[in-house]
C-alpha positions, -999 to +999 in steps of 0.1 A: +505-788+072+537-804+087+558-790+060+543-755+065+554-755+104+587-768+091+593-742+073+576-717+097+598-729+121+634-728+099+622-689+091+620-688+130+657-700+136+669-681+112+662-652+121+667-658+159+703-671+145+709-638+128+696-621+162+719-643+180+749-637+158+750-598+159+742-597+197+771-614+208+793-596+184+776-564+194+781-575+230+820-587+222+827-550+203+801-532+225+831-517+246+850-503+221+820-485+204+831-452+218+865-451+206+851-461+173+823-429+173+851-411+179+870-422+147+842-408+128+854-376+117+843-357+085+861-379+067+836-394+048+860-426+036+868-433+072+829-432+081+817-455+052+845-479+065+831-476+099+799-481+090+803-514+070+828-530+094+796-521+120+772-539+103+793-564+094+798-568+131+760-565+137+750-581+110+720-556+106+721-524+085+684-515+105+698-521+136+733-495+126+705-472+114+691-475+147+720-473+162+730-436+144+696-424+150+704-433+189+737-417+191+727-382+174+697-382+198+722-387+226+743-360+213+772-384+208+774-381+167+764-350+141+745-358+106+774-354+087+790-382+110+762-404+109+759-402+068+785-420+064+780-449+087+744-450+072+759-456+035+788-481+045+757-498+066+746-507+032+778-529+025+781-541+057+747-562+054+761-574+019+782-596+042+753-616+057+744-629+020+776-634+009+784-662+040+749-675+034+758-680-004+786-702+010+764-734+017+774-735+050+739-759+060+761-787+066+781-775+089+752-761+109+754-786+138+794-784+142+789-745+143+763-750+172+782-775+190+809-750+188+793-720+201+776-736+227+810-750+243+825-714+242+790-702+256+788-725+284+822-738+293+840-702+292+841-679+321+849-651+303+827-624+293+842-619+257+848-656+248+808-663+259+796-636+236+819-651+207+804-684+214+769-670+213+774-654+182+790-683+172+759-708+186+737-681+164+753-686+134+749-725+135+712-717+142+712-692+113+721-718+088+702-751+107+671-729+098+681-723+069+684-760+057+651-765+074+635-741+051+656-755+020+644-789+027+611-780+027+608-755-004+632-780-026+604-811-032+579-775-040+603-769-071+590-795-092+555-792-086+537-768-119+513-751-102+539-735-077+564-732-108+537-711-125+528-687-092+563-676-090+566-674-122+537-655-127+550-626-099+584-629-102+583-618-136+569-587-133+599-563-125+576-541-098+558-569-082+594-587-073+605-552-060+571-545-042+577-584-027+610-574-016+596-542+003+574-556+021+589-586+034+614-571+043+596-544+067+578-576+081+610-590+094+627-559+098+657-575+079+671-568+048+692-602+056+669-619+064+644-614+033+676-618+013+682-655+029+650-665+016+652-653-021+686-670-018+669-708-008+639-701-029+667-696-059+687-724-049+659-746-050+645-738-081+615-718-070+625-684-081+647-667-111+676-648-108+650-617-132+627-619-102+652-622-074+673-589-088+640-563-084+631-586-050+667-575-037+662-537-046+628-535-028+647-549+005+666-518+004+638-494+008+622-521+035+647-519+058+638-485+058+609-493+082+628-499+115+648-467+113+616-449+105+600-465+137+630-454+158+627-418+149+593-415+164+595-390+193+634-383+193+648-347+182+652-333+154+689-342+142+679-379+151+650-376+124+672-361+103+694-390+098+663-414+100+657-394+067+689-398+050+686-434+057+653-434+039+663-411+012+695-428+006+680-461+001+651-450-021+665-429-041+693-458-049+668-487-053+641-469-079+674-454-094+688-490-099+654-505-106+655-497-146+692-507-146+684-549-138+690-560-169+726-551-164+729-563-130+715-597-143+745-601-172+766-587-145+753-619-123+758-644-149+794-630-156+804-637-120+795-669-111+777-699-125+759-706-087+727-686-085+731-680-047+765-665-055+748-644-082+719-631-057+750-621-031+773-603-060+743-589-071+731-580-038+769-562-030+778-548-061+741-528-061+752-514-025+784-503-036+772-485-068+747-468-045+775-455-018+801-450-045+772-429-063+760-406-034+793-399-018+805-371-041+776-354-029+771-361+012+773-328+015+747-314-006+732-347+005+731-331+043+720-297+027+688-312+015+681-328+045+687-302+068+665-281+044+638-307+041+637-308+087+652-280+097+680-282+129+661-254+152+657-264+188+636-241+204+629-232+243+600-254+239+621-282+229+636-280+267+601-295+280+609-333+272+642-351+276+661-354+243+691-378+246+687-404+273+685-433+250+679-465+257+697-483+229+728-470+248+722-484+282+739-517+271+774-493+267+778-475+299+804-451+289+780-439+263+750-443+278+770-418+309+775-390+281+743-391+271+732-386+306+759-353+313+747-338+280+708-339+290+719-322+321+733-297+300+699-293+283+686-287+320+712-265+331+706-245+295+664-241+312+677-229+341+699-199+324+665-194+307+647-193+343+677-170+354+670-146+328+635-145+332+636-144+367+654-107+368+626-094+341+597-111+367+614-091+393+617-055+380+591-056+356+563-073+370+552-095+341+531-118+348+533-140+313+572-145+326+565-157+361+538-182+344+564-194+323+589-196+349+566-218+369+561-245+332+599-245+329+607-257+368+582-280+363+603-290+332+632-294+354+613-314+374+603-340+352+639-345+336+658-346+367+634-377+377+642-393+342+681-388+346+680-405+374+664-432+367+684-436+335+719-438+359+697-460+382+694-482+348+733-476+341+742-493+373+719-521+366+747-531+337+785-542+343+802-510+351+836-505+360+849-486+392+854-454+377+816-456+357+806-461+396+821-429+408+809-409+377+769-424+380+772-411+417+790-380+409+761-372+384+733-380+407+747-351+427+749-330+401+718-334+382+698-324+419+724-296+421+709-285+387+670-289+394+679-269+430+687-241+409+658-243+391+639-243+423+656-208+433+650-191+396+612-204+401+613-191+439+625-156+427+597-158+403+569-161+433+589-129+451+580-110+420+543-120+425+544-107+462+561-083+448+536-073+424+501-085+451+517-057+475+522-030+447+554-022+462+587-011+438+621-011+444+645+025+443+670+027+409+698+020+433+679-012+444+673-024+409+706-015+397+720-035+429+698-064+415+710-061+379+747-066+390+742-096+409+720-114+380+746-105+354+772-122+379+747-155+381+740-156+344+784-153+339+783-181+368+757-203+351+775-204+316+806-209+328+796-239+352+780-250+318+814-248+296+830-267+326+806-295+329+806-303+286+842-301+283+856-311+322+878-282+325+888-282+358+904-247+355+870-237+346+853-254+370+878-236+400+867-202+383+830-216+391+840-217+429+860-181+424+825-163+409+807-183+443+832-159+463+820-127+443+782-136+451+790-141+483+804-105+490+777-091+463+755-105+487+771-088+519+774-055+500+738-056+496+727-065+527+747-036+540+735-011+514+700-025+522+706-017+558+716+018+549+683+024+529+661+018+558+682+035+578+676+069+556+640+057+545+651+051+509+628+018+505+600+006+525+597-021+546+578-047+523+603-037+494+632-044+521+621-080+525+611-088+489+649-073+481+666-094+509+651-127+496+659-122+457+693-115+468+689-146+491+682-169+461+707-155+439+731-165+465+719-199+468+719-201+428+756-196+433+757-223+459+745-251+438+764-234+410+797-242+425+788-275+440+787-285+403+822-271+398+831-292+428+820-321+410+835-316+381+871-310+395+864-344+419+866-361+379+830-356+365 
């Protein structure tokens, strides 16, 4: 029983030490993630690079799966980006085996006398999180010799011989072993330490360790397929390829063991150097394989979920994820571009609005009234998620953008309001049976047209910054404003001659009324923009 909670409690620090390890170097790098996203370009060499020294780094190719999936929900990556992160992810974790194949055990205490020193002695931020990846590592390999010392006496006993001898030799059992283990500890490096110590201590054969290695591949699978869960589309998409990928590679791979074994005794004549080589050059093969064809590879993927986001799609938020909260300049992106999304409803609401108005449909106005409520909902979770942002160690000019886009984002959901109040005008409207002249309506018609110009304009400013665009924003608030003068006038003019009644004269004068404050909030959103948004 005492040797079972030994070992239970190596597995533990191992993979708390491999937790450790890629924290603090996520936590070291985390700043510079958004220059390195931005080095991914189609460039499908310069991605698989990316993505292996990010793994590497992280020491998890689940956790870079997780990672892409997070930054094409944000918006922050495409597929074709992300496919090549998600294939150099794959010889990025190679490194984790290849250091544990290194017998670093005895120098497990040194390594955690080290880290903790640089964890608790240092005052700076990036020499702490070296130390605790540092003090993780040492933990890595302490549990690591726990569970070696345990398993090593088990090597000479028959009846545990024969057992994994008796499943380890069956090519599909080892792979199915691998699989499954490794979506229990949602680490392909992880499962791949233990095959390592079981072989090193005699338990387990290289033949049964090779198809054990292969069926980690499609485990790690499982993490990425329970981050896609309730993103958008693009982010399942990549969720996909990650699954695809790795399935395709390991069944592919599967019939060809016996020649990774004689490649394994070529290499080296230590069986946990064998398990690593093995363990790499299957990753590469698979990479080297699929990238001639990323993309046909994107083709299929894109065929098998199709990338359609519909108005429907614009009832739930879409890219304020929580994996990038950690990273506040990408976390802040995220945020602008599910404003977009909002401000994208409202040019819906806008346009709906006008057709409420003159045509008196009643399925619009009801629709309206679901897409506010939309607005609603998602301007209460963007500002939360900036609450959240601040939470984290933010710089001075983070501050001023968080508080620049807590204005904006109520700027955005005011419009909303006005698109949804024009909506209840076309109900009185329609209650009262009252219509409005042609010279009314076309009157109308001009000033929408000017509000929709308005609304995608303010849209192109706030996604790209353009501060001449934004000015142009404050320019079109000008024109409203005199639209809305002209028409007041006009209005006047029409009662004076009894060209419109008096229930039609109000209805008129407060659709014009909102329209003008759509333009208002329109432009304080320019304003933000040119204050550095």
């Amino acid at each position: 029983m005492l040797k079972v909670i030994d070992f239970v409690g190596g597995l533990c620090l191992f993979i708390y030490g491999i937790h450790m390890m890629g924290e603090g170097l996520r936590q070291a790098s985390g700043m510079k993630l958004k220059k390195i996203l931005k080095g991914c370009t189609k460039n499908i060499f310069l991605s698989v690079f990316i993505g292996a020294l990010l793994t590497a780094l992280i020491q998890s190719s689940s956790a870079t799966s997780v990672l892409c999936i997070g930054f094409v929900n944000a918006g922050l990556m495409s597929l074709q980006q992300t496919l090549g992160i998600i294939l150099g992810a794959n010889i990025g974790t190679t490194i984790t085996s290849q250091l544990i194949a290194f017998k670093l055990t005895r120098y497990c205490l040194l390594l955690v006398t080290c880290g903790f020193l640089l964890y608790f002695v240092n005052k700076s931020n990036s020499w702490k999180n070296i130390g605790y990846s540092i003090l993780g590592c040492g933990i890595l390999f302490l549990g690591m010799k726990m569970m070696g010392d345990v398993v090593a006496p088990l090597a000479t006993n028959p009846d545990i011989q024969q057992i994994f001898i008796r499943y380890s030799s069956n090519i599909f059992i080892a792979f199915f072993i691998g699989l499954v283990a490794t979506a229990i500890f949602q680490s392909s490096s992880c499962t791949i330490g233990i095959i390592i110590t079981l072989c090193a201590s005699g338990l387990l054969t290289l033949q049964g360790a090779i198809p054990m290695i292969f069926g980690c591949n499609i485990g790690t699978c499982v993490t990425a397929g329970i981050a896609s869960v309730g993103v958008s589309r693009k982010a399942k998409q990549v969720a996909l390829a990650h699954i695809l990928f790795n399935t395709v590679s390991s069944l592919l791979f599967l019939f060809l063991v016996p020649v990774f074994y004689r490649f394994a005794l070529f290499s080296s004549v230590n069986i946990a150097r064998q398990c690593a080589n093995v363990h790499t050059l299957f990753n590469i093969m698979g990479v080297a394989l699929f990238m001639p064809f990323n993309k046909y590879f994107v083709k299929l993927v894109n065929k098998i979920i199709p990338e359609k986001e519909t108005e429907d799609d614009y009832r739930e938020t879409k890219y304020l994820e929580t994996h990038l909260l950690n990273t506040p300049s990408l976390a802040l992106d995220a945020s602008i571009k599910e404003i977009l999304r909002m401000l994208k409803t409202c040019r819906y609401m806008v346009v709906y609005s006008i057709s409420a108005l003159l045509k008196n449909d009643k399925k619009i106005m009801s629709k309206i009234y679901d897409l506010e409520e939309s607005v609603d909902y998602r301007r209460e979770a963007v500002t939360i998620y900036l609450e959240q942002i601040m939470e984290r160690p933010i710089n001075h000019e983070e501050s001023i953008q968080i508080a620049l886009s807590l204005h904006v984002v109520n700027d955005v959901e005011r419009v909303a309001d006005h698109a949804d109040n024009i909506s209840k005008i076309a109900i009185q409207k329609l209650e009262k049976k009252v219509s409005f002249s042609n010279e009314a309506e076309n009157e109308l018609k001009n000033m929408y047209n000017k509000i929709l110009n308005m609304v995608d304009l303010t849209s192109e400013a706030l996604c790209t910054g353009d501060e001449i665009k934004a000015y142009a924003v404050k320019v079109f608030d000008k024109q409203i404003d005199t639209i809305r003068d002209t028409l007041r006038n006009s209005h006047k003019k029409r009662l004076q001659n009894k060209g419109c009644n008096f229930h039609a004269g109000v209805i008129f004068l407060e659709a014009v009324q909102n329209y003008e404050k759509i333009g208002d909030y329109l432009k304080n959103i320019g304003e933000k923009v040119c204050d550095g948004l």
